[in-house]
C-alpha positions in Angstrom: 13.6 163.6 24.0 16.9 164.4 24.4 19.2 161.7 22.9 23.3 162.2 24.3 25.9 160.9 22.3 28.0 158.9 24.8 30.4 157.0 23.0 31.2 154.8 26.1 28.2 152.9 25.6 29.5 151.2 22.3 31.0 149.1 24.3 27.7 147.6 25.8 27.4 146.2 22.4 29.3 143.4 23.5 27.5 140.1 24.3 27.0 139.5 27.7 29.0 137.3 29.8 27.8 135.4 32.6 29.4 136.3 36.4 27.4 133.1 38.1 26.0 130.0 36.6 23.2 131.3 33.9 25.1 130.9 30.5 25.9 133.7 28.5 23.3 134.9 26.0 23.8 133.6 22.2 23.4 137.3 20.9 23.6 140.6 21.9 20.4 143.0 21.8 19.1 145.2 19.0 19.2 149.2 19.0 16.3 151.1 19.5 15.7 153.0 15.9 12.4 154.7 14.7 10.1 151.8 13.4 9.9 151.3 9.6 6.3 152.3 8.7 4.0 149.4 7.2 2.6 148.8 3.8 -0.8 148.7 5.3 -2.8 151.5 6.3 -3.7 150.2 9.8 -1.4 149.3 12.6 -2.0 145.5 13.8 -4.0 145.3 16.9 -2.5 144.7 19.9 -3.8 142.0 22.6 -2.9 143.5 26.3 -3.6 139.5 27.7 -4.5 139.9 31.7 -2.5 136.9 32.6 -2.5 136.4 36.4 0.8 134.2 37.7 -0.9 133.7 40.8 -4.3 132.6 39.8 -2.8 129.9 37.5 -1.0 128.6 40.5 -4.1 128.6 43.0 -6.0 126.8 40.2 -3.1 124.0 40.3 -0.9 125.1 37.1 2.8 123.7 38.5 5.1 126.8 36.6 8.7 126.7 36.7 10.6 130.4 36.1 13.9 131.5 34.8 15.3 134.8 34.5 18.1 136.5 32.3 19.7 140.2 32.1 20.9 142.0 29.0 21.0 145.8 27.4 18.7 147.0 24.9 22.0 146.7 21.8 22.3 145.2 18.9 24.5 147.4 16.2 26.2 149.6 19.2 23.4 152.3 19.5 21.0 153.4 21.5 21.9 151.5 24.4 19.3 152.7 26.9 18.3 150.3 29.4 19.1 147.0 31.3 16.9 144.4 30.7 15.1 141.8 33.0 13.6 139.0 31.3 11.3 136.2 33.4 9.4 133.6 31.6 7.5 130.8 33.3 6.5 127.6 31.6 3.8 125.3 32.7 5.6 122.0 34.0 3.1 119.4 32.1 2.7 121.0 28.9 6.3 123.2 28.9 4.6 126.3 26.9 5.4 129.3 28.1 2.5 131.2 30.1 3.8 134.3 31.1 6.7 136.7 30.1 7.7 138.9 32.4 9.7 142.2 31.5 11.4 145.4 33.2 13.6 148.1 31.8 16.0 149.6 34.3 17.2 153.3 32.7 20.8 153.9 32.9 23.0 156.6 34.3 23.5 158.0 31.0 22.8 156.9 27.3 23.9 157.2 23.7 20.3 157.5 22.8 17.1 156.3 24.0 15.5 157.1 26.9 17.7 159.6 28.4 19.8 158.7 31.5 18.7 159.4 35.4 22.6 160.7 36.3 21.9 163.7 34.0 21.9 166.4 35.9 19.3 169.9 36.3 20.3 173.0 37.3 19.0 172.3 41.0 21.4 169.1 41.2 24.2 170.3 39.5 24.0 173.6 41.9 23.8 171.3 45.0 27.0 168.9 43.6 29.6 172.1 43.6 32.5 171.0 41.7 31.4 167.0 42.2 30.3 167.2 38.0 31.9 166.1 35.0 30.8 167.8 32.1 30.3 165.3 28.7 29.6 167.2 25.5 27.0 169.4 25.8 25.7 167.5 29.4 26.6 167.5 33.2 26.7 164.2 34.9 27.7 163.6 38.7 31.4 162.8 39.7 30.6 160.0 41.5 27.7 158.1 42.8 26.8 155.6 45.4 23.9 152.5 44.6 22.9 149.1 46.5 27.0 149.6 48.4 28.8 150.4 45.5 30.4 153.4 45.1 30.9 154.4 41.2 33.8 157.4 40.2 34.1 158.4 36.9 36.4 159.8 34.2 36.1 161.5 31.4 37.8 161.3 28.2 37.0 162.6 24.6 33.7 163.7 25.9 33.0 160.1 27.2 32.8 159.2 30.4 33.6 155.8 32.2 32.2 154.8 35.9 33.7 152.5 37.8 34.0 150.5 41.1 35.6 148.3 43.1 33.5 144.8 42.8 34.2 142.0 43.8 37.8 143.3 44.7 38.6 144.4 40.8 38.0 147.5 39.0 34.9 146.9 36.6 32.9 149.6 34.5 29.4 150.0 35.2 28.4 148.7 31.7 30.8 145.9 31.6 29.2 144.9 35.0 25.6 145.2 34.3 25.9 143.4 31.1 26.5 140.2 33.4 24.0 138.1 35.2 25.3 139.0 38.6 25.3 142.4 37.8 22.2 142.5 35.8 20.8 140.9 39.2 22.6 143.7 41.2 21.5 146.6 38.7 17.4 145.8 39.3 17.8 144.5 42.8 19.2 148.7 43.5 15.4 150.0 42.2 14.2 149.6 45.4 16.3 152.2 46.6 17.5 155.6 45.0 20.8 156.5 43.9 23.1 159.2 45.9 24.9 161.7 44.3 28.1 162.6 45.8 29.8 165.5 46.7 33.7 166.7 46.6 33.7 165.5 50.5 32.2 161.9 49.4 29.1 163.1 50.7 24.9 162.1 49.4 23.6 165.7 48.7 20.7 164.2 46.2 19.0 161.3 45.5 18.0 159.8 42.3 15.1 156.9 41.9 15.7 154.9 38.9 13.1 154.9 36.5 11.8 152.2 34.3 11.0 152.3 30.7 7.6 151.4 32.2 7.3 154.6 34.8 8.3 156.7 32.2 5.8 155.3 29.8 8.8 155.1 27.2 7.6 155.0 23.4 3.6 156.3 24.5 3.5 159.8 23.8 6.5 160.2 20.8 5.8 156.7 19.1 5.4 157.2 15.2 2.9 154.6 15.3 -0.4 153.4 17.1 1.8 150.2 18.2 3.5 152.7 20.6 6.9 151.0 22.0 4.8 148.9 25.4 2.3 147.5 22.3 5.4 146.2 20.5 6.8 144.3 23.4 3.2 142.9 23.7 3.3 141.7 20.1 6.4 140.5 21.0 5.1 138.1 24.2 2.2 137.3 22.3 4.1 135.6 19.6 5.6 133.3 22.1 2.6 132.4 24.2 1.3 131.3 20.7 4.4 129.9 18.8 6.7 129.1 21.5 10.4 129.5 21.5 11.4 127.3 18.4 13.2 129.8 16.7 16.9 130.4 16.2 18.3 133.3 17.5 19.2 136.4 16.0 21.7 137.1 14.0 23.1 133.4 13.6 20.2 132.2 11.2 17.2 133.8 9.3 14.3 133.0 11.5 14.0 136.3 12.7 13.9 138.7 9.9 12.1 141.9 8.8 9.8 142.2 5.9 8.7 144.5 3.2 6.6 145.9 5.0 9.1 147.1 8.1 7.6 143.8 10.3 8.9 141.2 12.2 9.0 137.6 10.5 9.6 134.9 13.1 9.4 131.3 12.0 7.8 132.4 9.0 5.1 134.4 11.4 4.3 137.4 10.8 4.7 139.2 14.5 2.9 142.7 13.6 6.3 144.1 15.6 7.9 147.1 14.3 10.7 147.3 17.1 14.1 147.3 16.2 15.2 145.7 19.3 12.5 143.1 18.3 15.1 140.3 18.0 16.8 141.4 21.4 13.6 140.3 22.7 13.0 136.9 21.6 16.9 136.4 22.3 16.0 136.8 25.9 12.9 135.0 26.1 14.7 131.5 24.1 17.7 132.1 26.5 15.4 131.8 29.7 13.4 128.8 28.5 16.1 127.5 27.7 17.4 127.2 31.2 14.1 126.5 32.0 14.6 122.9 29.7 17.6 122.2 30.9 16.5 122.2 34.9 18.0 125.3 35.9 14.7 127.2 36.5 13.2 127.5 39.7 9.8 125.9 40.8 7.2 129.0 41.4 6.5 130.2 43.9 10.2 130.4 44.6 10.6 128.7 48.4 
């Protein structure tokens, strides 16, 4: 896959800040990074659980949902995707029953999952002189999504979109590292994005991908686990050990043995993900708000 070295997505390593009234995570994300191979000779296996939201509710289950938005970043690399993170708790016995997680891909990336503004030959030939060229890739000048029009600039072979929102200039990654704009970011899916030409004009479209729709991690992954069996480690943890963990990197509760997996709560996970730790930051953040009676009671009226 080809990785682009985009230093303007450094600056996504920043933790996010909330635009409305969900709190502001207490870490920022981990960078995707080839696992660490195990001392054992066999991967752990991994439980795909068919959990069904619905059926738990039409056999009486009263769930209560929260959701948070952050970017796959921990160290300042690999900053790949935007993150949405649901959990729902049962009411009566507060455990969490179901995590619930997307991967929006970004216009363009340091590394990762390469960016969807990256243009072919066909798109590049149907922008004219609408492209920016960034190192050794060509990425549209300007591009509309969900009423937002984003222009960008390029500087020391990094480039910088930005808009007008909410009546102030923001950057795309400084906005979609917030919960409004997080909200915004995977609310746009539903429709594709339109490249602009010199006149201001849509002369192609773009659907967003997911991590999911590009099945991310399947075919490349050094290791059975794959990168969708790590996330499911990941949820499985929880649905068994719950959220009493401190996040990550503020105490040792989430750490990384000998053997390249991750400890949590002195639990061996079987994950080999670097962004592991991004994860569970998410998942504690939305239970969280889940304790304190800001969730919402599913199904949402």
């Amino acid at each position: 896959m080809k990785k682009n070295s985009i230093a303007l997505f450094l600056l996504a390593g920043l933790m996010m800040t909330a635009c409305s009234s969900t709190p502001a995570p207490t870490s920022a994300p981990t960078p995707e990074t080839t696992p660490a191979p195990t001392s054992t000779s066999e991967a752990p296996a991994v439980e795909y659980r068919n959990i069904e939201i619905e059926k738990l509710a039409a056999e009486g289950m009263k769930m209560s949902f929260a959701t948070v938005y952050g970017i796959y970043n921990q160290e300042g690399d690999a900053v790949d995707s935007s993150i949405q993170t649901t959990v729902y708790v049962n009411d009566e016995t507060q455990e969490v029953v179901y995590i619930d997680i997307e991967e929006a891909l970004l216009p363009v990336t340091a590394a990762g999952a390469e960016g969807w503004a990256v243009l072919t030959d066909e798109s590049a030939a149907a922008l004219g002189d609408a492209i920016l060229t960034v190192g050794e890739i060509q990425v549209p000048a300007a591009f509309e999504l969900n009423g937002l029009v984003w222009t960008g600039t390029v500087q020391n072979d990094q480039v910088t979109y930005t808009s007008a929102v909410n009546g102030a200039d923001m950057e795309f990654m400084e906005y979609i590292t917030t919960q409004e704009g997080g909200a915004w970011y995977h609310a746009s899916l539903a429709q594709p994005a339109r490249l602009l030409d010199s006149e201001g004009k849509p002369v192609v479209e773009i659907k967003i991908g997911t991590k999911a729709s590009i099945e991310h991690g399947v075919g490349f992954w050094p290791s059975p686990i794959t990168f969708p069996g790590n996330i499911e480690l990941i949820k499985n943890y929880v649905y068994d050990h719950g959220t009493n963990y401190g996040t990550y990197p503020e105490n040792t509760d989430i750490a990384k043995n000998e053997a390249g997996e991750w400890v949590v709560a002195d639990v061996t996970t079987g994950a080999t993900l670097a962004g592991t730790p991004n994860y569970l930051n998410l998942i504690k953040q939305a239970s969280e708000l889940i304790a304190a009676g800001q969730g919402m009671a599913y199904p949402a009226e």
